[in-house]
N, C-alpha and C positions, 0 to 999 in steps of 0.2 A: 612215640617213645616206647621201648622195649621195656616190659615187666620182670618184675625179679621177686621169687619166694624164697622166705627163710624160715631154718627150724630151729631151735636149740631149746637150753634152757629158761624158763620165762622166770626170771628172778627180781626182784626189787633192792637196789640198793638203799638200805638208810644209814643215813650217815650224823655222827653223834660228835660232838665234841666234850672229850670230862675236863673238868677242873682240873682233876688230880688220875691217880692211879688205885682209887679203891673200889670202884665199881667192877673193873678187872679182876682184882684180886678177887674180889668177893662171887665172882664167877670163873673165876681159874681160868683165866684166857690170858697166859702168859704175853706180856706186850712184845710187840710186832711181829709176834705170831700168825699161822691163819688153822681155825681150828674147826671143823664138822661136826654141829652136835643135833642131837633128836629133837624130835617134830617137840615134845614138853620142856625140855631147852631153852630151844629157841622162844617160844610160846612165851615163857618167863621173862628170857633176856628182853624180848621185843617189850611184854608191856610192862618192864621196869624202864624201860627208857622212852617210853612216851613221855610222862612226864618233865625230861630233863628239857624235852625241842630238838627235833631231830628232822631233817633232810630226807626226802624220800624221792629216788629217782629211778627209773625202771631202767633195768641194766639185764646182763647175759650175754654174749659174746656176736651170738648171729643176730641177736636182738637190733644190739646196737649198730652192727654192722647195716640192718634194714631202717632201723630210723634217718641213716645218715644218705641211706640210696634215696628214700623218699625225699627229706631234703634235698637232694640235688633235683629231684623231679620225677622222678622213675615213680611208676605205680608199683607200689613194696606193700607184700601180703608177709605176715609172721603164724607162722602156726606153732603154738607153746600149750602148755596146760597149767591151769592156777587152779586156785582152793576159791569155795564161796564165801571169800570172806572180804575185810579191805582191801587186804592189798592186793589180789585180785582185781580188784574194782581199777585202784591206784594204776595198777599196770596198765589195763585197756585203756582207761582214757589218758595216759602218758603218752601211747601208742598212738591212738588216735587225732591227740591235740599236735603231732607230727605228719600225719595224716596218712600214717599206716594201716592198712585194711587187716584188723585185730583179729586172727581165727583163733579163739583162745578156748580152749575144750577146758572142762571143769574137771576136778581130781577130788577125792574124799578126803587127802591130808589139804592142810595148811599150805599159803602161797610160799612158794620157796622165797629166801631173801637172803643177802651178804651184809649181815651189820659190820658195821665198820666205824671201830673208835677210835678218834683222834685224842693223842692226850703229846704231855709235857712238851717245854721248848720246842723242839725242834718237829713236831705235831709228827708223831710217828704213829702208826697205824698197824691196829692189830683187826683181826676179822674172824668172826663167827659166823659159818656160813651154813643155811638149813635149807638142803634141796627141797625138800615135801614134795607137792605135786607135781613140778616139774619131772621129776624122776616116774611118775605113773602115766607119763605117755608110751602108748605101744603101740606095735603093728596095725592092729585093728583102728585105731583111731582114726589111721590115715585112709582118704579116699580120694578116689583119682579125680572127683570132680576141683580137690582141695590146688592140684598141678597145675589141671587145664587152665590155658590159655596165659599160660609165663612160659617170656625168656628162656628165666634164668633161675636157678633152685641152689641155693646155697644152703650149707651144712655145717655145725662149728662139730670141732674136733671130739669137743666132752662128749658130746653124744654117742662116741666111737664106742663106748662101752657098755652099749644099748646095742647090741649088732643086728639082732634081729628089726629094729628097728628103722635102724640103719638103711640096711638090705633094702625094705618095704618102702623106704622112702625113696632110695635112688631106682628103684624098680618104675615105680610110678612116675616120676620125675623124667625117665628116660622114655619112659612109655608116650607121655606127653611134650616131649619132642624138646625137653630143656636142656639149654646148655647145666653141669653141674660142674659148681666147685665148691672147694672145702677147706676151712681155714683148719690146720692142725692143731691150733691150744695149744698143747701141751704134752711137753717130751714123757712124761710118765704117764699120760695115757697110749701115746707112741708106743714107748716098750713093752707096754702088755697087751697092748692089741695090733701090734706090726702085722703078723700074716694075714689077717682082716682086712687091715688099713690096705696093706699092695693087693689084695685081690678089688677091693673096691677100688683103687683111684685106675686099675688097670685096665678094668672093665666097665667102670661108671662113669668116671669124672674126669672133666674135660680142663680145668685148672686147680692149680694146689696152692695154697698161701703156706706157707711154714716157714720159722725163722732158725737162728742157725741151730738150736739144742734141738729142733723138734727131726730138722733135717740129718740131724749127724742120727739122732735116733732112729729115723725112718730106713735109711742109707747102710749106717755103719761107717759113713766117711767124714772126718773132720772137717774137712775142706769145704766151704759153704758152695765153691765154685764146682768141685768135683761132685757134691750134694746135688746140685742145681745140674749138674750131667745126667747124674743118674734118673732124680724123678724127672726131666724132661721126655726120658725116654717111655715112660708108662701114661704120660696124659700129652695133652697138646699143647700145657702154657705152664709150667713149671715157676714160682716167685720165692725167693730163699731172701728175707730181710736178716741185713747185719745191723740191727739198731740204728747207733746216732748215725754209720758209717754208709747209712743207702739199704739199695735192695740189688739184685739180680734177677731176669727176667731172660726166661729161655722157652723158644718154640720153636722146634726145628733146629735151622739152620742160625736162626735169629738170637741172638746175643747180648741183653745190654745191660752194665752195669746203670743204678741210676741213682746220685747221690740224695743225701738225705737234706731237707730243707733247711735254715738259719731257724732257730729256736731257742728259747730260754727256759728249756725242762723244768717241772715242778714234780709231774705226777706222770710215768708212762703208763697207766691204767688207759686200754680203748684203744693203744696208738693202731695194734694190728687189726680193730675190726676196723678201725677207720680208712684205713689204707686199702683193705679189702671193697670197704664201698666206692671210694673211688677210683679205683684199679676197674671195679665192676659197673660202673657206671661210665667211667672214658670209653670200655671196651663194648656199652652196647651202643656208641656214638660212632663206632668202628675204627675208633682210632690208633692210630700206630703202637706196638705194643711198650717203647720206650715211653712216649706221651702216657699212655694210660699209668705205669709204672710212676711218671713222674705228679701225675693228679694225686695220687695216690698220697704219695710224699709232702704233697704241700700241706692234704686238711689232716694227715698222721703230725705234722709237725704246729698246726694249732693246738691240739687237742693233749697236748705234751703241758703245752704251755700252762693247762687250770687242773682242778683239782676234780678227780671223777671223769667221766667220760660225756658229757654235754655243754660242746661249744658255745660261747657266747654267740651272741648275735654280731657283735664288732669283726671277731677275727672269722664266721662265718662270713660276711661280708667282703672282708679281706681277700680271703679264698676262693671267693666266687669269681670274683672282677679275677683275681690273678688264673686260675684256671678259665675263664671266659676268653680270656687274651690266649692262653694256650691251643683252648679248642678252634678258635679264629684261625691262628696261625697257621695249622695240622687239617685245618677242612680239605674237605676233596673238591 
């Protein structure tokens, strides 16, 4: 089985449910809002809400995207940075209890986390999000022995803003013979770091996950299909997701639309790292690039389904027997 590394931010989600709308107030985190505040902040918000009972689940974009490869089977390494403290701790053995090989480098701030409170009827979500150590990973951190002997080197988008880092990372990664891809996050990291993003995906990275805002940003073209022309032409597997409506999937000559799976949405928090994993995980089974496109699809459209981004074990199961009968199919 072919191996796959990821980098991003090592974050902790905890997740709160209030009574009411005062605890908000009284922290000025206008509801369903999402708002970035300082390492003392955060420190405060987190242990005014210990008390209430709160959800702690380790989350980050490439994060999640690696737990979920491991899950399917892949040996999945994460290189992230935490603080010495819990939820450091909380992250590694979340990690591990997936059976992700944890390269987790220590930072002098606080573990970064995205609290996230749920309040009133209709349980709308507002988010205080405190990078901390995550944000003190640098060049120097990374070491080529961290590459050796993976696949595959995945990269989330936030990190684009880190370029030096960046660079250092897809440097080594290329150096050790890995396939690289990279999911884009997010169109306003897109806009301010575009001539970055095309010298790297042009010269480093061999598939691109972005969905339609990140692409029209990257591009300049509305057109998800015309999007999905253009970055085909800088990497070798170009993926442009229209939501509920599928994905796009271009290499080459190779073209395929691929619809999105039957689902009862609650939360799309995860759909795209999900998809990314099993887009990534079809494709080191060498399978067709429609097929992979469509794995992808199925465990994005689980993960819709709950709240947060960690599939039950039920509709994991689901996904598996139904992608098992795909890979059957699609064998050589």
């Amino acid at each position: 089985m072919k191996s796959i590394l990821g980098i991003g931010n090592a974050l902790t989600d905890i997740l709160a449910v209030l009574p009411d709308d005062s605890f908000l107030r009284e922290y000025h985190l206008p509801k369903g809002s999402m708002q970035h505040v300082d390492m003392a902040t955060g420190d405060t918000i987190w242990n005014a809400l210990k008390p209430l009972g709160v959800k702690y689940v380790a989350g980050g974009s490439a994060a999640n995207t690696i737990v979920c490869t491991s899950i399917f089977g892949m040996p999945s390494s994460f290189i992230g940075k935490v603080g010495d403290d819990e939820l450091g701790s909380l992250f590694k053995s979340d990690q591990e209890q997936y059976g992700v090989n944890s390269m987790l480098l220590k930072g002098t701030h606080s573990s970064g986390r995205s609290m996230v409170f749920v309040s009133g009827a209709n349980a709308e979500r507002t988010f205080a999000v405190y990078l901390g150590a995550a944000l003190e990973l640098v060049p120097d951190d990374l070491k080529p022995e961290y590459f050796e002997g993976h696949d595959y080197f995945h990269i989330e988008g936030y990190l684009v803003q880190n370029q030096f880092l960046v660079r250092r990372a897809v440097e080594l990664a290329k150096a050790a013979g890995c396939l690289i891809s990279i999911d884009m996050a997010s169109y306003n990291v897109v806009e301010s770091n575009n001539s970055f993003l095309h010298d790297i995906v042009e010269n480093y990275v061999d598939i691109v996950f972005a969905n339609e805002t990140e692409a029209k940003a990257f591009t300049g073209l509305a057109d998800p299909r015309e999007s999905l022309e253009e970055i085909s032409r800088l990497c070798k597997i170009a993926v442009v997701k229209v939501g509920k409506d599928g994905s796009w999937v271009k290499s080459g000559d190779e073209v395929y639309f691929i619809d999105a799976k039957p689902a009862k949405p609650v939360d799309a928090t995860g759909a795209g790292d999900t998809y990314a994993a099993g887009f990534l995980y079809a494709h080191s089974l060498d399978m067709p690039l429609d097929v992979c496109g469509e794995i992808g699809s199925i465990i994005a459209a689980k993960v819709v389904e709950i709240i947060g981004t960690k599939i039950d074990i039920p509709r994991w199961r689901d996904a598996k027997n139904e992608i098992r009968e795909l890979i059957a199919a699609n064998s050589k």
